[in-house]
C-alpha positions in Angstrom: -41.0 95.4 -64.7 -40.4 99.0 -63.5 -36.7 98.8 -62.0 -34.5 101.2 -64.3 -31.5 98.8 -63.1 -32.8 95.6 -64.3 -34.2 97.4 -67.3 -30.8 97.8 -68.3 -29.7 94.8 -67.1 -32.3 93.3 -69.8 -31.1 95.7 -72.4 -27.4 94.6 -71.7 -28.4 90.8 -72.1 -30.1 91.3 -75.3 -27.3 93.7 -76.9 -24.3 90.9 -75.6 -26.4 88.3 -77.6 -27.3 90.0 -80.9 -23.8 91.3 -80.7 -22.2 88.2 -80.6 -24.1 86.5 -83.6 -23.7 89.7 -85.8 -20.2 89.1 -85.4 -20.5 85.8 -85.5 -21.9 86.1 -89.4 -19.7 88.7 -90.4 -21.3 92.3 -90.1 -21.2 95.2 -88.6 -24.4 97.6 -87.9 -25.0 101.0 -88.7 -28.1 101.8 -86.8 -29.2 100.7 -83.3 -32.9 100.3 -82.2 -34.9 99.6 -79.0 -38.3 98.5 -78.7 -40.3 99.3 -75.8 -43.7 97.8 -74.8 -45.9 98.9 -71.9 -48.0 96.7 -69.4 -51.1 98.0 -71.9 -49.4 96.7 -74.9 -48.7 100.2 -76.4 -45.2 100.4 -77.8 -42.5 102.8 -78.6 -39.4 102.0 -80.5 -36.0 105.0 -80.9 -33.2 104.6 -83.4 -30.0 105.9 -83.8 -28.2 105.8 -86.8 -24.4 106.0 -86.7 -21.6 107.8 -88.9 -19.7 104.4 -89.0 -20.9 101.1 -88.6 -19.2 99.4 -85.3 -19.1 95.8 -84.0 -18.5 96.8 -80.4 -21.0 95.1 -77.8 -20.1 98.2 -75.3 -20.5 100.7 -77.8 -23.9 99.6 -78.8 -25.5 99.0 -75.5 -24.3 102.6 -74.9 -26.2 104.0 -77.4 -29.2 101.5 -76.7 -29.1 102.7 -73.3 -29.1 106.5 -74.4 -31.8 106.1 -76.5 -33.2 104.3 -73.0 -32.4 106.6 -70.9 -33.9 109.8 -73.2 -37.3 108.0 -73.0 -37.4 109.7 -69.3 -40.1 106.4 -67.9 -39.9 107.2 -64.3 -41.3 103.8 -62.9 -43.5 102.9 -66.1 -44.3 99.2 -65.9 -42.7 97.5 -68.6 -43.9 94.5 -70.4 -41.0 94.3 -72.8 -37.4 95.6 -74.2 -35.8 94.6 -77.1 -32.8 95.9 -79.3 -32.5 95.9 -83.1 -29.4 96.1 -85.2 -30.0 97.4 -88.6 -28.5 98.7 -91.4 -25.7 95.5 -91.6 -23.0 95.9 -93.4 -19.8 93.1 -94.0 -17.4 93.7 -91.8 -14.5 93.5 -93.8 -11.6 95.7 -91.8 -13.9 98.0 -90.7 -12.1 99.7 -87.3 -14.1 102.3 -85.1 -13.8 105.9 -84.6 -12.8 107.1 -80.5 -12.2 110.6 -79.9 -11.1 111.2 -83.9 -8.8 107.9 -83.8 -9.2 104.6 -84.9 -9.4 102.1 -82.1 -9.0 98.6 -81.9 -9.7 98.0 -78.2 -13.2 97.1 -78.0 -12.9 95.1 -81.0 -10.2 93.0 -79.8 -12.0 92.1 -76.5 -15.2 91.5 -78.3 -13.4 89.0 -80.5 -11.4 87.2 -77.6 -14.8 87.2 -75.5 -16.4 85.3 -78.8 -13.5 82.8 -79.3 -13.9 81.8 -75.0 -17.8 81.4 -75.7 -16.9 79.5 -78.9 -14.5 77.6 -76.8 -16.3 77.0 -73.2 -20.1 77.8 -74.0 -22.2 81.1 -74.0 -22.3 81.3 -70.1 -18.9 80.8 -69.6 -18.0 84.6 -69.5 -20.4 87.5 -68.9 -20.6 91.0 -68.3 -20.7 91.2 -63.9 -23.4 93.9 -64.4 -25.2 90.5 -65.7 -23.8 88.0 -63.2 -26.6 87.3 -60.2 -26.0 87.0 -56.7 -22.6 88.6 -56.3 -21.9 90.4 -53.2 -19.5 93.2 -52.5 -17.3 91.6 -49.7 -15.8 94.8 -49.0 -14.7 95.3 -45.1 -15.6 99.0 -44.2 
């Protein structure tokens, strides 16, 4: 795989699902990783550790894909991308920092998108980034 786009896409996937069962058990992570290997089987993995420990699904695929993005492949042939969450911690009332404030926003979505999946199964609801064959049936 070289397409940056469904490199993401990938990285997206993988951050929704270990997202969803970190929450599921009850933690929170401090420090995101990605692992990258190459079609020669040599690998390079990036880390970011975090002031605060966050649950958000959006705020950890952004800082997956920033630590994607600084990597700088321009069309390297990909075998394989993974994510890691690390540094777990309970989640007991933990609320994440936005701009010097505590928000709740992201946290509440995450937790109604969990109860749906509970509800209707892990397909039922997706990011549209991750949704295939969708057309824009805009009129110019």
């Amino acid at each position: 795989m070289d397409n940056q786009e469904e490199i993401l896409k990938e990285l997206l996937r993988l951050t929704e699902k270990s997202t969803e069962r970190m929450r599921a058990k009850g933690f929170a992570t401090n420090t995101v990783s990605i692992k990258v290997r190459f079609a020669d089987f040599s690998t390079i993995t990036r880390a970011k550790t975090l002031d605060l420990p966050i649950t958000s699904t959006q705020e950890i695929f952004e800082v997956a894909k920033n630590l994607y993005l600084a990597l700088k492949l321009d069309r390297a042939l990909i075998r394989l991308v993974g994510i890691s969450l690390d540094s777990l911690v309970e989640n007991e009332d933990i609320q994440q920092m936005v701009l010097g404030q505590r928000n709740i926003g992201w946290k509440q979505a995450d937790k109604a998108v969990d109860l749906i999946k509970a509800k209707f199964g892990r397909g039922s609801l997706r990011p549209a980034r991750l949704v295939e064959g969708v057309e824009d049936n805009q009129d110019d």
